[in-house]
VOGU-3710 file (C-alpha; in Angstrom, 3 decimals, decimal comma):
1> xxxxxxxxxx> -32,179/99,768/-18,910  -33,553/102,789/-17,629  -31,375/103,303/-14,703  -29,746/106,620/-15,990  -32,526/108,100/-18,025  -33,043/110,782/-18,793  -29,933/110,926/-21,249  -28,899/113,868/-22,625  -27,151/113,193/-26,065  -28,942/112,071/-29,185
11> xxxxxxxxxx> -26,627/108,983/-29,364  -27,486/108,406/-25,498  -31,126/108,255/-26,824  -31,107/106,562/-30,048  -28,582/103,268/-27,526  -31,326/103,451/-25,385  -34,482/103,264/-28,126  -32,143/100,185/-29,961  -31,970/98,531/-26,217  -35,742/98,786/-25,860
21> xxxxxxxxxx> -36,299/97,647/-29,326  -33,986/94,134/-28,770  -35,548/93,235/-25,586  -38,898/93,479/-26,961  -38,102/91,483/-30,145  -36,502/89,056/-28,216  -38,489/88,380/-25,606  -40,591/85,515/-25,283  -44,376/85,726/-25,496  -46,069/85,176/-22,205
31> xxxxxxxxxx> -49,761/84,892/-22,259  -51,212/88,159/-20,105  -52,930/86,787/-16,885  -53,635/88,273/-13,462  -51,594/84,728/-12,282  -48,469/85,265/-14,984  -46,170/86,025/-12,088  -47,404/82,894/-10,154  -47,153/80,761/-13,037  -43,499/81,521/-13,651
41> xxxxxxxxxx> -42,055/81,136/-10,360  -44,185/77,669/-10,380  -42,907/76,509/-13,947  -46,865/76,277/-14,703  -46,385/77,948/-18,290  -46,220/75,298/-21,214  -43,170/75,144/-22,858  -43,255/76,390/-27,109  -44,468/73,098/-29,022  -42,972/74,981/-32,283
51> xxxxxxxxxx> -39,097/73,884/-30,198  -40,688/69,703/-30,035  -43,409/69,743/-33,103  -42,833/69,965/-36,676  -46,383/70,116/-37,713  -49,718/70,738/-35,806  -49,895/74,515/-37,362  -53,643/76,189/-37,770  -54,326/76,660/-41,335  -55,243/80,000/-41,861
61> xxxxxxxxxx> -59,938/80,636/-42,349  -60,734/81,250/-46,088  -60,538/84,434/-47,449  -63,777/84,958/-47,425  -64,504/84,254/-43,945  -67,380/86,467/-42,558  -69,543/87,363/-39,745  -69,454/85,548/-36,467  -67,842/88,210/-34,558  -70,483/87,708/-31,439
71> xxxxxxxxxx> -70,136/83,553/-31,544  -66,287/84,328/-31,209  -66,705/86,604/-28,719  -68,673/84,364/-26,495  -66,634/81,104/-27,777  -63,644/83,212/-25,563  -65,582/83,881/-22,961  -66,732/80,289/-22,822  -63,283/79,073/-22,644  -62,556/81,497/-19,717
81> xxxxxxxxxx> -64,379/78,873/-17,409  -64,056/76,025/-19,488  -60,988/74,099/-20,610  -62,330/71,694/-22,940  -65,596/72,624/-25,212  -67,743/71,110/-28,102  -68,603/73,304/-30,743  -71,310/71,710/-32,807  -73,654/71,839/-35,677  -74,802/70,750/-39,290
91> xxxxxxxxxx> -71,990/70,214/-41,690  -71,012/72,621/-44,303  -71,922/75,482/-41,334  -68,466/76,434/-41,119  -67,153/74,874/-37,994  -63,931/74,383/-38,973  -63,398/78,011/-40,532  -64,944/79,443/-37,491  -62,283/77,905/-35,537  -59,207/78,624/-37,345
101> xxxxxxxxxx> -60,840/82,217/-37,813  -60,909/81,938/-33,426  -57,056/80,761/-33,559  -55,985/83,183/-35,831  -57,659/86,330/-33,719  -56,849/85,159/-30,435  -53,383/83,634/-30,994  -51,925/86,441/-28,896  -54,383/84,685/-25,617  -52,214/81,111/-25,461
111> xxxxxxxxxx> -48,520/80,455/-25,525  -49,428/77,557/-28,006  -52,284/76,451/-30,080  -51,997/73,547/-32,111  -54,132/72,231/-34,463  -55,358/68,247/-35,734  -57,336/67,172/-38,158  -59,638/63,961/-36,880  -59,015/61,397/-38,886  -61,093/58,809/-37,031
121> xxxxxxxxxx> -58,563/57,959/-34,786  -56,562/59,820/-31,644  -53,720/57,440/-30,752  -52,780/56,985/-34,676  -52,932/60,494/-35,025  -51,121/61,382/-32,017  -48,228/58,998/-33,262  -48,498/60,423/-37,080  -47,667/63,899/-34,917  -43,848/64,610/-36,336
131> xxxxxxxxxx> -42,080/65,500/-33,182  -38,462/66,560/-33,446  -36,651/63,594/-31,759  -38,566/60,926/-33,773  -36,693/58,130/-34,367  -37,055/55,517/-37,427  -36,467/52,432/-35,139  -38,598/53,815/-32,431  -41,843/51,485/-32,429  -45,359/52,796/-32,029
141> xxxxxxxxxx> -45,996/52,054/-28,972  -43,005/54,111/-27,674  -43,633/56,879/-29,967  -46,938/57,285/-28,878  -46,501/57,037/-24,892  -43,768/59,956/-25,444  -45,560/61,891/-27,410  -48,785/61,568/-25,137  -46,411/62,667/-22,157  -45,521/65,370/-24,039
151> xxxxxxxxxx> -48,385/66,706/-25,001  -49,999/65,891/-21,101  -47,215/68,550/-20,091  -49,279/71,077/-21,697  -50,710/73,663/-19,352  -54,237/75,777/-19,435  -51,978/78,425/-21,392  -51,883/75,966/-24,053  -54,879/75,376/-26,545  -55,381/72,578/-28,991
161> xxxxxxxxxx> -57,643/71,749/-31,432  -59,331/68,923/-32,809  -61,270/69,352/-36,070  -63,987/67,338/-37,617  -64,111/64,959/-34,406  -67,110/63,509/-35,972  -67,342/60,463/-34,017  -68,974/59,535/-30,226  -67,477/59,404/-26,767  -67,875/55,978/-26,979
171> xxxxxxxxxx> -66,456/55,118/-30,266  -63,591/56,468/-30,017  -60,707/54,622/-26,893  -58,779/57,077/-26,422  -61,434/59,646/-25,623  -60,802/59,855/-21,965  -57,115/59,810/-21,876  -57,015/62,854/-24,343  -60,015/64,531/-21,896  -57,164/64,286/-18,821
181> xxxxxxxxxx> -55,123/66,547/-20,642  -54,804/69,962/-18,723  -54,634/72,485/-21,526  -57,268/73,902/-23,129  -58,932/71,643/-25,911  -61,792/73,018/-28,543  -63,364/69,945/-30,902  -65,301/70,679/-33,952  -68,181/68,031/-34,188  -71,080/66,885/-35,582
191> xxxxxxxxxx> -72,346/64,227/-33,279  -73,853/65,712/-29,778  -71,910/65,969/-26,676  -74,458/67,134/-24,475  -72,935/65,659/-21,407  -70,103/68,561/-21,669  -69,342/71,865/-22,757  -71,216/71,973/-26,361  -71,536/75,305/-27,778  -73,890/74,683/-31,176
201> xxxxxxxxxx> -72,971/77,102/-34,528  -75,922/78,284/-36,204  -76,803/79,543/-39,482  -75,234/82,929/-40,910  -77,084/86,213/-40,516  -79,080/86,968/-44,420  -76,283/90,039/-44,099  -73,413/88,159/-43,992  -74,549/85,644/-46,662  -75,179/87,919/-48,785
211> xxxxxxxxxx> -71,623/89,495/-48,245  -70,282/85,809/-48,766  -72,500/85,747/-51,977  -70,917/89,354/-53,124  -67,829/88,019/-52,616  -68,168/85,178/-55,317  -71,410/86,939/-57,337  -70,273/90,670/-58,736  -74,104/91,336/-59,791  -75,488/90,306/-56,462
221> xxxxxxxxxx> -76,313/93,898/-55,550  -77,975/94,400/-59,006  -80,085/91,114/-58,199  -80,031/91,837/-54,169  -84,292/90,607/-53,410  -83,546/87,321/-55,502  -80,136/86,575/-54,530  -82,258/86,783/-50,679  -84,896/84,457/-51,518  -81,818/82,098/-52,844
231> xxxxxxxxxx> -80,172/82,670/-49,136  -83,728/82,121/-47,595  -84,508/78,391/-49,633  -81,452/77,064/-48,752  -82,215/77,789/-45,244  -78,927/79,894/-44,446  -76,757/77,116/-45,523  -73,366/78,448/-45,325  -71,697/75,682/-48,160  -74,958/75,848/-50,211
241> xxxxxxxxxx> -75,276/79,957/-50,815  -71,570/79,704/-51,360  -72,018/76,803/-54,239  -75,269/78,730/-55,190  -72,819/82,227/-55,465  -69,944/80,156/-57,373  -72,842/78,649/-59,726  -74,298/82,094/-60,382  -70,446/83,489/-60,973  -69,964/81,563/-63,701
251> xxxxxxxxxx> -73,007/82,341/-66,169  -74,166/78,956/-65,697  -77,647/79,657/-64,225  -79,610/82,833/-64,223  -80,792/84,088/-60,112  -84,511/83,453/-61,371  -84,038/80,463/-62,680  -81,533/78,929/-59,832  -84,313/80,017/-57,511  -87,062/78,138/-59,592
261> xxxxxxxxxx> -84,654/75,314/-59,588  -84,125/75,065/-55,838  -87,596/75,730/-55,000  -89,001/72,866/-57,649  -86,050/70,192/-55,005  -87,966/67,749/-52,833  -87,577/69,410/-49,348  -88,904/67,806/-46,234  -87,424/70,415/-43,726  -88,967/73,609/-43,600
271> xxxxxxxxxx> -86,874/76,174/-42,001  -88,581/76,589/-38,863  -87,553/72,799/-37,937  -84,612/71,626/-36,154  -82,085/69,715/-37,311  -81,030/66,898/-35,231  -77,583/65,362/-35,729  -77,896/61,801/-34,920  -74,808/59,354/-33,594  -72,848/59,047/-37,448
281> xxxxxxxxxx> -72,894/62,620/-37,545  -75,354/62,698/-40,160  -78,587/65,067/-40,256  -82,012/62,821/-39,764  -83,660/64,664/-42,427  -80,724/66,232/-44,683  -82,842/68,724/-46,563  -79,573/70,606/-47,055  -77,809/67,589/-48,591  -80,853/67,945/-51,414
291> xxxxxxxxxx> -79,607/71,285/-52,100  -76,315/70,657/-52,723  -77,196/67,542/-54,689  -79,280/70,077/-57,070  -76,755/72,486/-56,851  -74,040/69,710/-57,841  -76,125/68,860/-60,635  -76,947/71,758/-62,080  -73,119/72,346/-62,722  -73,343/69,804/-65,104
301> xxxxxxxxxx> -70,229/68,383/-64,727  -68,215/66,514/-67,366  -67,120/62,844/-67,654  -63,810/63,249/-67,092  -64,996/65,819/-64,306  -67,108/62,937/-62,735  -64,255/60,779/-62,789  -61,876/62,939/-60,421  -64,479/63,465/-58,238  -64,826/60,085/-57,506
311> xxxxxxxxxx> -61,396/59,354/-56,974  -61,515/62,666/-54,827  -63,976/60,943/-52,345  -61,181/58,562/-51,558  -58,499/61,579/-50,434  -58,005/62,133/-46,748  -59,302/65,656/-45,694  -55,747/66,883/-45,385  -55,584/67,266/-48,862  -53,374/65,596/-51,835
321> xxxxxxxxxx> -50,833/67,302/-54,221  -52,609/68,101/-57,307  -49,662/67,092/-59,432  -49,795/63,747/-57,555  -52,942/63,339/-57,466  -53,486/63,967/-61,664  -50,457/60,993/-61,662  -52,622/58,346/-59,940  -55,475/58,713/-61,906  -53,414/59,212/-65,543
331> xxxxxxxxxx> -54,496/62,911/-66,308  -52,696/64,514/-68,991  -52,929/68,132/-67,465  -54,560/70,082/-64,215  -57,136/71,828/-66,477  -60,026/69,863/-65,254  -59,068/69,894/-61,100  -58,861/73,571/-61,769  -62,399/74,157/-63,267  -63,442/71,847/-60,014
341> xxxxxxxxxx> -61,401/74,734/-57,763  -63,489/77,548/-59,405  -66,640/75,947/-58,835  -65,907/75,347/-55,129  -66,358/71,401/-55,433  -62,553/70,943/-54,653  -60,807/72,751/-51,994  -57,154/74,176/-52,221  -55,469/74,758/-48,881  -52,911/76,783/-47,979
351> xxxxxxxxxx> -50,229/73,726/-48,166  -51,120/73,912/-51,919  -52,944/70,602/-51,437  -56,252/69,757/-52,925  -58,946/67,666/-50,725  -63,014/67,589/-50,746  -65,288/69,536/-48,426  -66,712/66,505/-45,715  -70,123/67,532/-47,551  -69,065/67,449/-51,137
361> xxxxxxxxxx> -67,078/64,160/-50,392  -70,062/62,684/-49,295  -72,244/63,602/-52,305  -69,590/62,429/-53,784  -69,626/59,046/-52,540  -73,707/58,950/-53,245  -73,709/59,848/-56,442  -70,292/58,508/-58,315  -70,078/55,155/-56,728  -66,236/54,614/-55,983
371> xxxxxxxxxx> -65,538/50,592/-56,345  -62,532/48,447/-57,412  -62,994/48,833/-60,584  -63,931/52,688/-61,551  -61,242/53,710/-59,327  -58,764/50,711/-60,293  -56,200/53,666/-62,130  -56,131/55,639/-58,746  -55,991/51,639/-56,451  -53,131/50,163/-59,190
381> xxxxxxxxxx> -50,948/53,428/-58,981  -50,466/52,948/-55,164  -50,539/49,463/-55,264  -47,804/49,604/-57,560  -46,075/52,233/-55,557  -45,994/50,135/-51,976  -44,157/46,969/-53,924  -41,197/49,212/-54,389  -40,286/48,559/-50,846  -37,133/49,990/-50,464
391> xxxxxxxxxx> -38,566/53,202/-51,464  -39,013/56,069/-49,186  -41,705/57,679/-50,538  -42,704/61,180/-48,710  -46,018/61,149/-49,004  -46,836/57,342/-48,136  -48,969/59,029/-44,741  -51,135/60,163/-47,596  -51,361/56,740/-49,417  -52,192/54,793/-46,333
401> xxxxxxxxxx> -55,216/57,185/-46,165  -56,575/56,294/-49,358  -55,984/52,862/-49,094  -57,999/53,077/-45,720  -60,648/55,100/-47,690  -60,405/52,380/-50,176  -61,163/50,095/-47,429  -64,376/51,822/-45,934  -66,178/53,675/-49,259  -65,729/51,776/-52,450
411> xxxxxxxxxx> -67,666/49,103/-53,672  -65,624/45,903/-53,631  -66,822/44,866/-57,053  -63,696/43,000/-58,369  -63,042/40,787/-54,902  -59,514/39,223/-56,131  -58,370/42,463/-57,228  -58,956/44,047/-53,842  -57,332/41,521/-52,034  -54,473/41,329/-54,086
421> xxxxxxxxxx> -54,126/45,768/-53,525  -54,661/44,851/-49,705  -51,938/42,193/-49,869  -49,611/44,505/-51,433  -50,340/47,694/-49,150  -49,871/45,764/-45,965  -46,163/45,363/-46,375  -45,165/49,204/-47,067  -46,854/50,270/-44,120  -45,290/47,396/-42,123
431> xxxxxxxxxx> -42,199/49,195/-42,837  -43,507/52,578/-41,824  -44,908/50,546/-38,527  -48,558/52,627/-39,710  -50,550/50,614/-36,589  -54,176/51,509/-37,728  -53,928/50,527/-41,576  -52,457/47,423/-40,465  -54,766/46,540/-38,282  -57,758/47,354/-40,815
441> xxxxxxxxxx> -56,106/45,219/-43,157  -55,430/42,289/-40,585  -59,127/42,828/-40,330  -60,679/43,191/-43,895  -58,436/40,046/-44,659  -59,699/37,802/-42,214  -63,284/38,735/-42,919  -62,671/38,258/-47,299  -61,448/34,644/-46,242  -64,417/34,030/-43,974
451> xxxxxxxxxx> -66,823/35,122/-46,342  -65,406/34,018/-49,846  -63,433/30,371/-48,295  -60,246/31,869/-49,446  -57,347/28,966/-48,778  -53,974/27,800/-47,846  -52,296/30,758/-49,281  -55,009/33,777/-47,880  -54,618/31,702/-44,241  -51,038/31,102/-44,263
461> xxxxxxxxxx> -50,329/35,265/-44,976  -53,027/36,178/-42,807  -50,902/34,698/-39,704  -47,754/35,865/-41,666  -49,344/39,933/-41,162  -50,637/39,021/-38,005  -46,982/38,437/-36,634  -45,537/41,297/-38,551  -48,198/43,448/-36,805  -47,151/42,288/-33,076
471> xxxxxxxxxx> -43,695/42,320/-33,961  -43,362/45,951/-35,707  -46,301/47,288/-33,305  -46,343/45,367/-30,262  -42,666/44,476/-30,196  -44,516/41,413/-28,825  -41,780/38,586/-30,083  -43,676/35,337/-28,380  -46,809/35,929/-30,143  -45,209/36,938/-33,458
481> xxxxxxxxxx> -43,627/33,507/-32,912  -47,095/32,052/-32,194  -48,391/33,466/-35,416  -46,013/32,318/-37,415  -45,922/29,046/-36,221  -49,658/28,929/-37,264  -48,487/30,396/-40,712  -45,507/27,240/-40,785  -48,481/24,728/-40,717  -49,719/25,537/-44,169
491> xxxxxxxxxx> -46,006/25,452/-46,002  -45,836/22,460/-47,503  -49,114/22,932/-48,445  -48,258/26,571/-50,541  -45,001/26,024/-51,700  -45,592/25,264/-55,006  -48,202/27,892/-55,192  -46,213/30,641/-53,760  -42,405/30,015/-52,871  -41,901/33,928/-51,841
501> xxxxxxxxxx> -44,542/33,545/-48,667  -43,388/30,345/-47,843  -39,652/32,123/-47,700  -40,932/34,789/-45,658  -42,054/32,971/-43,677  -39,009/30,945/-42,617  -37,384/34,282/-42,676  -39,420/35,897/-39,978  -39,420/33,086/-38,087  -35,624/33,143/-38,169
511> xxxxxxxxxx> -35,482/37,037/-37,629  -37,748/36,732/-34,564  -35,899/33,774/-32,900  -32,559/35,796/-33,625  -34,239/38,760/-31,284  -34,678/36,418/-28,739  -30,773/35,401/-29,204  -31,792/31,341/-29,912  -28,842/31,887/-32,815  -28,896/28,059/-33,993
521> xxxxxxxxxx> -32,893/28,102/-34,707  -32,406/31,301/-36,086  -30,216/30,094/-38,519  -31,788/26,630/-39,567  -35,068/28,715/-40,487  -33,231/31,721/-42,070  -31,181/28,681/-44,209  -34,370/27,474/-45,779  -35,698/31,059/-46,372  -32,734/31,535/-48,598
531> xxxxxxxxxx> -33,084/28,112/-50,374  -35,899/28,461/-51,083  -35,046/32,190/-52,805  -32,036/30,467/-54,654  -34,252/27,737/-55,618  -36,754/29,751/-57,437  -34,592/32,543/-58,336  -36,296/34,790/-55,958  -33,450/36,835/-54,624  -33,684/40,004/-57,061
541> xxxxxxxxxx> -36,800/41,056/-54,461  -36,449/44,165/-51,500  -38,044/41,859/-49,028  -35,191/38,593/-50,624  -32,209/41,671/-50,244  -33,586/42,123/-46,705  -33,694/38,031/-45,983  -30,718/37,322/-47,344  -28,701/40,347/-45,605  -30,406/39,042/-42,490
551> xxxxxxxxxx> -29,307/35,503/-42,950  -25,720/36,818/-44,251  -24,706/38,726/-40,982  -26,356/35,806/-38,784  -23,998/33,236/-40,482  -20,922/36,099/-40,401  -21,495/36,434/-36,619  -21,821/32,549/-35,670  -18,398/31,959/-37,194  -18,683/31,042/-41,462
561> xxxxxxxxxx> -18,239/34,887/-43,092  -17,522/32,561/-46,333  -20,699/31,637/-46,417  -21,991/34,717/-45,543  -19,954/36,920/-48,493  -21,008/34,280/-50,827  -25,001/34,238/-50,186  -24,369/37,977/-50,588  -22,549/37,640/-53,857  -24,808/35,316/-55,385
571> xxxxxxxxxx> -27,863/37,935/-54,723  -25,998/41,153/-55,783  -25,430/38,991/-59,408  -29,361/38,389/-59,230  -29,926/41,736/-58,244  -28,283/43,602/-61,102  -29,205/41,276/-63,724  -33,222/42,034/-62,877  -32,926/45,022/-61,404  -29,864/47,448/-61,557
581> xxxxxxxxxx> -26,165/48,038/-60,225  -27,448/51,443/-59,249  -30,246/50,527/-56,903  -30,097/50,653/-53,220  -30,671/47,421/-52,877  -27,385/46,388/-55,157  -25,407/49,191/-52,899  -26,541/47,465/-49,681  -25,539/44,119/-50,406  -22,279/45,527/-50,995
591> xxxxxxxxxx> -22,021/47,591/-47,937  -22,976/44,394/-46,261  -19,939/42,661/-48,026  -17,712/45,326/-47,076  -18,217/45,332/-43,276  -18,235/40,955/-43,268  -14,761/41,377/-44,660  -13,706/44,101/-42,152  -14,818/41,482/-39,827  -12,142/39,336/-41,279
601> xxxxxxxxxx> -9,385/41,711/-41,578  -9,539/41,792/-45,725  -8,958/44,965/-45,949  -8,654/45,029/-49,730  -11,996/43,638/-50,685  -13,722/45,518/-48,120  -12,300/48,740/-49,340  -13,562/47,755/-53,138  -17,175/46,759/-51,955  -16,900/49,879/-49,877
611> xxxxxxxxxx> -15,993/52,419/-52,567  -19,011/50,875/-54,782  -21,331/51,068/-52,591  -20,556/54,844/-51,385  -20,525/56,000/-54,811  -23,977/54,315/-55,831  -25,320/56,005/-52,328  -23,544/59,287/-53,445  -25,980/59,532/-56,733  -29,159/57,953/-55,299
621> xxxxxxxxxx> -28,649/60,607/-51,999  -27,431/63,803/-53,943  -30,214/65,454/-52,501  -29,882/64,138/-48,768  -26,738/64,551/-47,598  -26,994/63,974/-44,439  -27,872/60,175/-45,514  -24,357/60,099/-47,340  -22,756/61,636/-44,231  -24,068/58,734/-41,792
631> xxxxxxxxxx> -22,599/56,222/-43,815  -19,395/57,397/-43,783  -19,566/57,808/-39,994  -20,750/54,607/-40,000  -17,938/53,225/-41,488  -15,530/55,596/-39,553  -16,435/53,914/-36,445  -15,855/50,610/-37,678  -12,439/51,221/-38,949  -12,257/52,516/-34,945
641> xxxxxxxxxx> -13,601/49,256/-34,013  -10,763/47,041/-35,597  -7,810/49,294/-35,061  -7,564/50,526/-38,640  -6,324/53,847/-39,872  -9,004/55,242/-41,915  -7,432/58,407/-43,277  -7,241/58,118/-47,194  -8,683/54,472/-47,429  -11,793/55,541/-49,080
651> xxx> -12,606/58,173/-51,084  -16,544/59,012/-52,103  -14,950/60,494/-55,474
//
């Protein structure tokens, strides 16, 4: 570009300026390193996860972020001679702000950084991880050894983070595998990993608190020796002074009398002590948490107030849509979650989402007792929600977190209740393939029937989940079939009592011998799955449509399409007699329909079952067109398939 500078005409110049300009916009960022040139010519650099990931952005720190400057300096310098370090200390120090604060300064340093939030376990969050080439049929398993090889490509110029790892080496399986990786990998903890790099966050300088505190408090210089002696009590607490600020902010408490208040709390830490985090990430001694608890209280927080806290407790870190959220629990308006927002209790990130400080959701916990019962509004809603299972709902990631939450923090005061939510649940993530809930469940399930002598029914569905799980997560088909055999034993037992499991049953049995290609057991067991549905008038179900479109194209394929057209008939009559002739399910069975006549040349009543079904997918997908669009390649390339000219024979309109 600069082989005939200088130039001598303006226009010469300005070319030359607009040449410079483009190269430098379009280059691509390479990291600046004393072995850049060596790394290219080896193909050593990482390639941009923003081209293969969807999400695993950094959230941007707080507004409010202050201070630190020297722990970031020496966090870089750390990570000069270190690819994978521990930063540690108590909660509600600001580890995670500190290290999105680190991310956002030194972005320019790595070719990628990418960011998770820990939630309790790697390989389920390294499948969760949306990567561009996902597929819907792809199992876990698959998903997660490509996206592990993936991110194992990852070079030193790479860095990723893992926040709120607040678990031990030893707790956690996939520990060492992620530990291999070669790039650069920071983890924000609580529990001690003295056996690596572990660089420990302490408290705040009493200067930058107080410019936190000025931040929320406008009178803090007008009140500057008290608003110290605040700082000072709470032992340089980052999330206490900035509660303590908020509480101040909003006329609630005086600074003399929030300092009598604090100083009158039980305390048996003084401030020259260490803390010691011990293995559940907890502090041994937890003066802090006394602080906040006083702090908490002195808010004085309503009933209704009290109420969304404690369904709060129960929503994963990543946050919840507010709107959503107010939904579950049956609030009339936002007014309340807003109040919560201005005191600092609930958090609003920059996804617009809502979620609980790890502190605050533990207070939480303590003092509003989440069970079955106080927080059956939030539990019915997604119960409710997962029996819709044709439904694709786009936050269902987020429901499986609650209902794990569900699982480890609230009481389980109404026993039959929560079983029949975590009978419900299981299902929708089945169809999602969500490993980890399932396996919880599996779990939680088989411990309710130890303890409580739960029978036939509890047992039989038990083995019934236990074969969906190595099916949908294992792709393990012989012990699916083992399962399910175990499940068969206690049909004739249930049937009376609960016809729908006892036709799943036969169903899955039949589905799983059809993947092994035994075609004549696979239809004798997927025939008595649809009696039984017939029988009991069962077929107006997702999980019946699913069956019975199974056991339709089975009996198409092995030579009777009669029968098949007319199973499917019978259920589309159920269907939009309980249901709707505008549902999914209705315009499935008639797709279905349509492509078992194709099979047998009827070109007129495929075309009819064709044109309904496209039109009810053209109003339930007027927002996704691309859904619309695969149909009608679908059905292009069967039209291919048996010679027919499909120009005109259709029309969407």
């Amino acid at each position: 570009m600069t082989e005939n500078y200088p130039y001598k005409t303006d226009i010469e110049i300005s070319d030359f300026m607009s040449r410079i300009l483009l190269f430098g916009m379009d280059r691509p960022f390479i990291k600046r390193d004393t072995k850049t040139k060596n790394l290219i010519t080896t193909g050593a650099l990482s390639p941009l996860v923003q081209d293969y990931i969807y999400d695993g952005f950094v959230p941007k720190p707080c507004k409010h972020f202050c201070g630190r400057e020297t722990e970031l300096e020496m966090l870089h310098s750390i990570l000069d001679n270190n690819e994978k370090v521990f930063i540690g200390g108590v909660a509600g120090i600001g580890k995670s702000e500190f290290i999105k604060k680190y991310a956002q300064i030194y972005k320019k340093e790595y070719t990628n950084i990418v960011y998770f939030n820990y939630s309790g376990d790697l390989k389920q969050m390294i499948i969760d991880c949306d990567f561009s080439d996902d597929r819907i049929d792809e199992n876990t398993d698959m998903k997660f050894k490509r996206h592990n090889r993936f991110l194992r490509s990852l070079k030193e110029d790479t860095l990723i983070i893992f926040d709120n790892f607040n678990t031990t080496a030893l707790d956690e399986p996939l520990f060492d595998v992620v530990m291999k990786y070669r790039c650069k990998i920071i983890f924000t903890t609580r529990s001690r990993f003295d056996d690596y790099t572990y660089f420990e966050l302490k408290e705040l300088s009493a200067d930058a608190l107080t410019k936190l505190t000025e931040y929320f408090y406008s009178e803090t210089e007008n009140n500057l020796d008290i608003i110290k002696q605040i700082i000072d009590e709470v032992h340089c607490h980052t999330l206490s002074v900035e509660l303590a600020a908020r509480l101040l902010s909003t006329g609630i408490s005086e600074p003399h009398k929030l300092l009598t208040e604090l100083k009158n709390t039980k305390s048996v830490l003084h401030t020259e002590d260490k803390i010691n985090i011990i293995k559940d990430g907890k502090n041994s001694k937890a003066t802090y948490y006394e602080h906040i608890h006083k702090l908490v209280s002195l808010f004085g927080l309503s009933e209704q107030a009290t109420d969304i806290m404690r369904n709060m407790s129960l929503v994963p870190y990543e946050g919840i849509n507010p709107r959503l959220f107010a939904k579950w629990i049956d609030l009339s308006n936002l007014n309340t979650v807003n109040e919560l927002i201005e005191y600092g209790f609930i958090q609003m990130n920059e996804y617009h989402k809502i979620t609980l400080h790890p502190i605050i959701q533990e207070i939480a916990v303590d003092d509003t007792k989440p069970s079955i019962k106080n927080c059956n509004t939030m539990i019915e809603a997604i119960r409710n929600l997962c029996l819709h299972h044709g439904w694709d709902l786009p936050y269902h990631n987020t429901m499986f977190k609650v209902a794990e939450n569900v699982i480890a923090i609230a009481d389980k005061d109404d026993k039959d209740r929560y079983l029949l939510f975590l009978k419900d649940v299981f299902p929708y993530m089945e169809k999602y393939a969500y490993r980890l809930g399932m396996e919880i469940i599996i779990s939680e399930i088989e411990n309710m029937i130890k303890e409580f002598n739960y029978g036939a029914v509890e047992k039989a569905m038990l083995f019934d989940y236990k074969a969906a799980y190595e099916h949908i997560c294992n792709q393990n088909h012989k012990k699916a079939l083992q399962y399910e055999e175990q499940a068969l034993k206690y049909c004739d037992e249930i049937i009376t009592e609960n016809p729908y499991l006892v036709a799943n049953i036969y169903g899955n049995i039949g589905g799983l011998y059809h993947s092994e290609n035994h075609l004549d057991k696979a239809k004798t067991y997927m025939e008595k799955a649809y009696a039984i549905l017939t029988e009991n008038n069962l077929q107006y179900t997702n999980d019946s449509v699913i069956q019975i479109c199974n056991y339709a194209n089975l009996a198409a394929n092995m030579g009777e399409p009669q029968k098949a057209v007319q199973a499917l008939k019978r259920c589309a009559d159920t269907v939009k007699e309980y249901n709707s002739d505008n549902s999914s399910d209705y315009a499935n069975l008639l797709w279905d329909m349509g492509c078992i006549y194709f099979q047998m040349y009827d070109r007129d009543n495929a075309t009819v079952n064709f044109k309904k079904a496209l039109k009810i997918y053209s109003e339930l997908w007027a927002n996704e067109p691309e859904l619309l669009q695969s149909k009608l390649t679908e059905f292009q390339n069967m039209t291919e398939a048996y010679g027919m000219n499909n120009e005109n024979l259709i029309s969407v309109n």
